[in-house]
C-alpha positions as a printed NumPy array, in Angstrom:
array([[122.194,  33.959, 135.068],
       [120.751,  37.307, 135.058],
       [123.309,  40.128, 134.437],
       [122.988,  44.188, 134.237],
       [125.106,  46.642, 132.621],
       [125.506,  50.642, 133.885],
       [126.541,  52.989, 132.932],
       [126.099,  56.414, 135.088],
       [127.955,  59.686, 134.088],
       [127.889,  62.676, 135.499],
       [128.689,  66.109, 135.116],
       [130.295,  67.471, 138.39 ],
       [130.76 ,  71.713, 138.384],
       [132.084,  73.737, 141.068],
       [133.715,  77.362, 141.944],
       [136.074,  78.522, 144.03 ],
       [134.847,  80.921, 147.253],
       [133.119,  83.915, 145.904],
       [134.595,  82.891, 142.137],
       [138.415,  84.233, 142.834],
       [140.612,  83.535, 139.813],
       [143.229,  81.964, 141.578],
       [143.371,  78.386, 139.152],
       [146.994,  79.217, 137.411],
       [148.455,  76.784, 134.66 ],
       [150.265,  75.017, 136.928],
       [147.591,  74.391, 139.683],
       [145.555,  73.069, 136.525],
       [148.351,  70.369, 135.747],
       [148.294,  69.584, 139.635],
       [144.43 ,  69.309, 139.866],
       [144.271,  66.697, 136.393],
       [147.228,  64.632, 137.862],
       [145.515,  64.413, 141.452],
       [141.843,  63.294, 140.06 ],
       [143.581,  60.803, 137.384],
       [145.484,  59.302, 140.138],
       [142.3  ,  58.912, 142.401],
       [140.15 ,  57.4  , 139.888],
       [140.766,  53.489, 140.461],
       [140.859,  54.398, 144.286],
       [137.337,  56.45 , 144.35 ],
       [135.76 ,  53.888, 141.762],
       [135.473,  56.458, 139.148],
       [136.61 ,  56.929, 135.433],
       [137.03 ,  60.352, 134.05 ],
       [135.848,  61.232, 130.951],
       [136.715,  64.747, 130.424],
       [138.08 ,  67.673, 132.433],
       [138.013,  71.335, 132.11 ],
       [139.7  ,  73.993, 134.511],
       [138.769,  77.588, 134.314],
       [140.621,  80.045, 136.502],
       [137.644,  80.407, 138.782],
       [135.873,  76.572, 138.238],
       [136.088,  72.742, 138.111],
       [134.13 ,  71.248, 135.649],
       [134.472,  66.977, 135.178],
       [132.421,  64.542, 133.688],
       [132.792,  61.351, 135.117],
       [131.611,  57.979, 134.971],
       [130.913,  55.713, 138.219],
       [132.065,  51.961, 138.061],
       [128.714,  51.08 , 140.196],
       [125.31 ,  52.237, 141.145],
       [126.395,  51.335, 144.693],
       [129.59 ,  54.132, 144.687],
       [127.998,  57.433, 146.39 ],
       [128.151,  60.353, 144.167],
       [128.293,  62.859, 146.863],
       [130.905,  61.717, 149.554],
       [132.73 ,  61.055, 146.322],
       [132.33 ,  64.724, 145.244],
       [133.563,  66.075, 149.14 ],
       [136.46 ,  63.465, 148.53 ],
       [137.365,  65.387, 145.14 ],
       [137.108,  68.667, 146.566],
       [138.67 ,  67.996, 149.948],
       [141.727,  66.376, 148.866],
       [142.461,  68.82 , 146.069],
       [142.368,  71.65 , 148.571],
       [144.565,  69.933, 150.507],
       [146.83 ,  69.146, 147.739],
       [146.916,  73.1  , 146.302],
       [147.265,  74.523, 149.723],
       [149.935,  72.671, 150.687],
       [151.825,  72.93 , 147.179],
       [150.901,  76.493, 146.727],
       [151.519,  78.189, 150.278],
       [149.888,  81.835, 149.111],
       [146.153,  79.897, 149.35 ],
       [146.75 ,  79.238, 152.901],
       [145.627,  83.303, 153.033],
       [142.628,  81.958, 152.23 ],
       [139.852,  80.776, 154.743],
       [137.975,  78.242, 152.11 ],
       [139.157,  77.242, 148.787],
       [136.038,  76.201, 147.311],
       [132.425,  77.654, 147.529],
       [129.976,  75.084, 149.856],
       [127.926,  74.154, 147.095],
       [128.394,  72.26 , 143.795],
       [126.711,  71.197, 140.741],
       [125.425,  67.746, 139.63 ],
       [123.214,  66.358, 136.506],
       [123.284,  63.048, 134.463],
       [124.886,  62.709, 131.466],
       [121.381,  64.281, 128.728],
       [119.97 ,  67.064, 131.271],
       [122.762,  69.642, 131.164],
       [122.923,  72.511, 129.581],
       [126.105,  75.018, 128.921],
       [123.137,  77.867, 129.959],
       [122.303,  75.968, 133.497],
       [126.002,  75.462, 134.551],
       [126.593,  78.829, 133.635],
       [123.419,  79.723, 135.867],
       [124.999,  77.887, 138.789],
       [128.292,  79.62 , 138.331],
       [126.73 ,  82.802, 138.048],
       [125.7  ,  82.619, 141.248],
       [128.147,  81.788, 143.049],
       [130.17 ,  84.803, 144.548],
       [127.132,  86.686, 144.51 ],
       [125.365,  85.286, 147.969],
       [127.403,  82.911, 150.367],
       [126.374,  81.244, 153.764],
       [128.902,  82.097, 156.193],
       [128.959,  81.417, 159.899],
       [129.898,  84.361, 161.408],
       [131.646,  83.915, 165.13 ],
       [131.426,  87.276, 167.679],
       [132.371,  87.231, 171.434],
       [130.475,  90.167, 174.408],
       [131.912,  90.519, 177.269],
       [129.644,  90.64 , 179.943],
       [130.229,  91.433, 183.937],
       [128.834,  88.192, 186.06 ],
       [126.404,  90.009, 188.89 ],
       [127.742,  89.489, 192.379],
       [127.944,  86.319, 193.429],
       [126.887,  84.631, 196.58 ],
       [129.088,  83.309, 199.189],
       [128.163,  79.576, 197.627],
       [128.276,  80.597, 193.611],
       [132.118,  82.385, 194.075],
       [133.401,  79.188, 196.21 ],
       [131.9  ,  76.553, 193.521],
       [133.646,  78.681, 190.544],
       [136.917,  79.178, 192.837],
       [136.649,  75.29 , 193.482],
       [136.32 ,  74.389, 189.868],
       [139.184,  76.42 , 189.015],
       [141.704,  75.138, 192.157],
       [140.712,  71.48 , 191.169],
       [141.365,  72.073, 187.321],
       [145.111,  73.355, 188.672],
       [145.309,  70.177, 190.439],
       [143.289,  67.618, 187.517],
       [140.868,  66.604, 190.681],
       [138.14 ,  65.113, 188.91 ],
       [135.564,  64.836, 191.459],
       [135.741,  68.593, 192.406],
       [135.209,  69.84 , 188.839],
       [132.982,  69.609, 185.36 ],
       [134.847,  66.795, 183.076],
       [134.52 ,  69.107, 180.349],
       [135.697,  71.746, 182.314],
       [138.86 ,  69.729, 183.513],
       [139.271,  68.536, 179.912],
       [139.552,  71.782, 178.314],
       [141.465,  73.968, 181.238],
       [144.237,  74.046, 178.882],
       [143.16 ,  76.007, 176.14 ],
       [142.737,  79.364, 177.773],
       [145.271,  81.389, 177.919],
       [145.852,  83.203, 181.248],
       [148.72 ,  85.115, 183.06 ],
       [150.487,  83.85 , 185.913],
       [147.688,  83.363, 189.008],
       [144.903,  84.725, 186.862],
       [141.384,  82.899, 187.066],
       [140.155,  81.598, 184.066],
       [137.645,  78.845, 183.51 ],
       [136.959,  76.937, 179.379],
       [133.28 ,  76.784, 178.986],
       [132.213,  73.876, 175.55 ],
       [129.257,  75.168, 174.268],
       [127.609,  71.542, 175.043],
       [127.569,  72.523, 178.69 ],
       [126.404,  75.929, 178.369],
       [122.618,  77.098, 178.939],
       [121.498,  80.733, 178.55 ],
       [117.808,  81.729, 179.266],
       [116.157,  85.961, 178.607],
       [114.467,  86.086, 181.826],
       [114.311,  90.178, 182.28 ],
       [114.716,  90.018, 185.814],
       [115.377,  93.671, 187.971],
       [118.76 ,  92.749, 188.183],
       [119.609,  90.807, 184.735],
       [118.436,  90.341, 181.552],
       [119.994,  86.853, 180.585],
       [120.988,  84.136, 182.964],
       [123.849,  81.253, 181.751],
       [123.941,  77.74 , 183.615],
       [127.378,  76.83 , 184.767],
       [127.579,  72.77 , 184.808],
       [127.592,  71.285, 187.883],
       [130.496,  68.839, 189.185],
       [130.018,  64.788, 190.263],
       [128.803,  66.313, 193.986],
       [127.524,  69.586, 192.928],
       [124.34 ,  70.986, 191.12 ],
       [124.251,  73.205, 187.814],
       [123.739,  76.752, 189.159],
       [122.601,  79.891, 187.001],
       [124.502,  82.95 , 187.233],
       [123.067,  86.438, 186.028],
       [124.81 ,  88.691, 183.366],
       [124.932,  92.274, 182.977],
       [125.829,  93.632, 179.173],
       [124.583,  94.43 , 175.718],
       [121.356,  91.931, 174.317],
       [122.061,  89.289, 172.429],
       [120.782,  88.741, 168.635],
       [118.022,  86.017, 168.038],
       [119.398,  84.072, 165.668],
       [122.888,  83.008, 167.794],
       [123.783,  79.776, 168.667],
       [126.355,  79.905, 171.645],
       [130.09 ,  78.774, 170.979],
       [132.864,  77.917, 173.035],
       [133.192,  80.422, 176.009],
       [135.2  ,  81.512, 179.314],
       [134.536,  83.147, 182.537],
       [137.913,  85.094, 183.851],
       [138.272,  86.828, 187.12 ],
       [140.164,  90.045, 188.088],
       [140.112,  92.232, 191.222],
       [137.438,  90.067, 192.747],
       [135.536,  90.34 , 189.813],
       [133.982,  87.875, 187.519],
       [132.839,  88.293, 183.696],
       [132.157,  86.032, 180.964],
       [133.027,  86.165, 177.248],
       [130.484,  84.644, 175.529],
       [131.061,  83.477, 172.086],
       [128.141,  83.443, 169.738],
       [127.465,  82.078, 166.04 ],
       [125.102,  83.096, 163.514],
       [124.248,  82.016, 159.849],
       [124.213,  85.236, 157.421],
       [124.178,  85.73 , 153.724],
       [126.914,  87.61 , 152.43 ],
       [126.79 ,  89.456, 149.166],
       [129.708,  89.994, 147.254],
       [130.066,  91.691, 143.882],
       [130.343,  89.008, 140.938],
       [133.92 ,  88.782, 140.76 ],
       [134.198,  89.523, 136.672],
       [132.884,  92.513, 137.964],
       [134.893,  94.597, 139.333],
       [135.622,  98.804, 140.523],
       [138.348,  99.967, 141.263],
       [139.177, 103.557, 142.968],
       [140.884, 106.163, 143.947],
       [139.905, 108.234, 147.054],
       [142.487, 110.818, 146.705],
       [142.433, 112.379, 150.107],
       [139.437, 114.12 , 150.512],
       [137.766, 113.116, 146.849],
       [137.647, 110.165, 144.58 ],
       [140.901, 111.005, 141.561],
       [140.439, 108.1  , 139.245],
       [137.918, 104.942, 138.427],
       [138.053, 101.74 , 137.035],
       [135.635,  99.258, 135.979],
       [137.272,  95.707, 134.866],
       [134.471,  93.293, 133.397],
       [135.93 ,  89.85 , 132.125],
       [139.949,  91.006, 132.308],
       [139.389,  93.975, 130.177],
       [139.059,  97.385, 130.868],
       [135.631,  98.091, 130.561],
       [135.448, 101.934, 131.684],
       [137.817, 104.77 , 133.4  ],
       [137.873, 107.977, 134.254],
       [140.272, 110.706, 135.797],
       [138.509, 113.364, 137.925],
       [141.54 , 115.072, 139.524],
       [141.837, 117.8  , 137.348],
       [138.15 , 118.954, 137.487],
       [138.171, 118.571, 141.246],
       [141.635, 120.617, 141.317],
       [139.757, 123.13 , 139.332]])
């Protein structure tokens, strides 16, 4: 009867966002407790763990070729971000935990030089989505346009479905208006924007149409929009008979931070910099006072 025998370890690395030291003692007895405890759950055996104040490192063994190495690495780092924000309440200040990325090799191609390569890099550039609304003032409407978007917003009071978008109705809830203010949820799904640089208006958004009405396209007057946005969750709000949209957009940028054993410290003083500090590794690498010199 033919048989096989595997063995697949693994060493798994990873930082925290933009390498903060934020791993204390006592987080590090929490972290080795929670991945012990997971082990016959994930089908994984541990072999060794280290935790630095600013990384993860584990080498770990898989029970079977057939486990999958990467939903079992988003398992590990989901669940102990869970775990330290809701033990230690101060993280909760912070927007991710962990950086996006992490590192993987087999047991025999790892270095200490190309983990320390990997972590080197991380706090230095970071993908981040960055989400920014415009506000921009609808053009005046036609008799037709004004009653469909009056319409929408009467039904969505009332939760008529045929008079109104489903996603529309759906989402009428989470804006936020004042008492008889118009205000209409727009999911990015439904919205379409097109640069047309007609006389009167540069771009020109779709508004969805309802079971017995068609889409219609509505022109905006405002600032131009980047060209690497994707469009996000919006709302159209009306006021003294007039309409205007706040269009959410999302773009992908790189965002550089200094290296995080790096770093300067200073002084402005009130009109000049007074003092300077340069911390490299927690020790004080280099200072200077200036006030006396600027005094003089």
């Amino acid at each position: 009867m033919p048989s096989s025998i595997e063995k697949l370890q693994y060493h798994i690395v990873w930082s925290t966002k933009y390498r903060y030291s934020l791993l204390t003692n006592e987080m590090s007895k929490t972290l080795k407790q929670y991945f012990i405890k997971k082990q016959e759950k994930w089908g994984f055996q541990i072999k060794s763990i280290a935790i630095e104040d600013n990384h993860i490192h584990l080498l770990v063994q898989l029970k079977s070729s057939r486990e999958d190495l990467n939903n079992l690495i988003q398992k590990l780092k989901g669940g102990s971000s869970f775990l330290l924000r809701k033990k230690f309440r101060f993280l909760s200040s912070y927007p991710s935990l962990w950086t996006a990325s992490h590192f993987v090799a087999s047991v025999g191609n790892v270095s200490d030089k190309t983990i320390e390569e990997y972590l080197n890099k991380q706090g230095i550039e970071e993908k981040e989505i960055v989400q920014r609304t415009f506000k921009y003032k609808i053009l005046s409407l036609n008799g037709h346009k004004k009653k469909l978007l009056k319409q929408y917003f009467k039904a969505c009071l009332k939760k008529d479905k045929t008079k109104a978008p489903s996603g529309i109705l759906q989402d009428f809830k989470r804006i936020k208006r004042k008492e008889n203010e118009f205000g209409l949820y727009l999911r990015s799904q439904l919205l379409k924007i097109e640069k047309r640089d007609t006389k009167d208006a540069k771009y020109w958004l779709q508004i969805p149409g309802s079971r017995y009405e068609k889409s219609f396209w509505i022109g905006l007057q405002g600032r131009d929009l980047p060209k690497d946005y994707k469009i996000a969750d919006s709302t159209i709000r009306g006021k003294n008979k007039e309409y205007f949209i706040y269009l959410s957009i999302k773009q992908e940028r790189i965002i550089k931070r200094a290296n995080a054993n790096k770093v300067i410290a200073i002084d402005l003083g009130v009109n000049h910099p007074i003092a300077y500090g340069q911390l490299e590794k927690d020790k004080l690498k280099e200072y200077g006072f200036q006030g006396k010199e600027i005094k003089n």
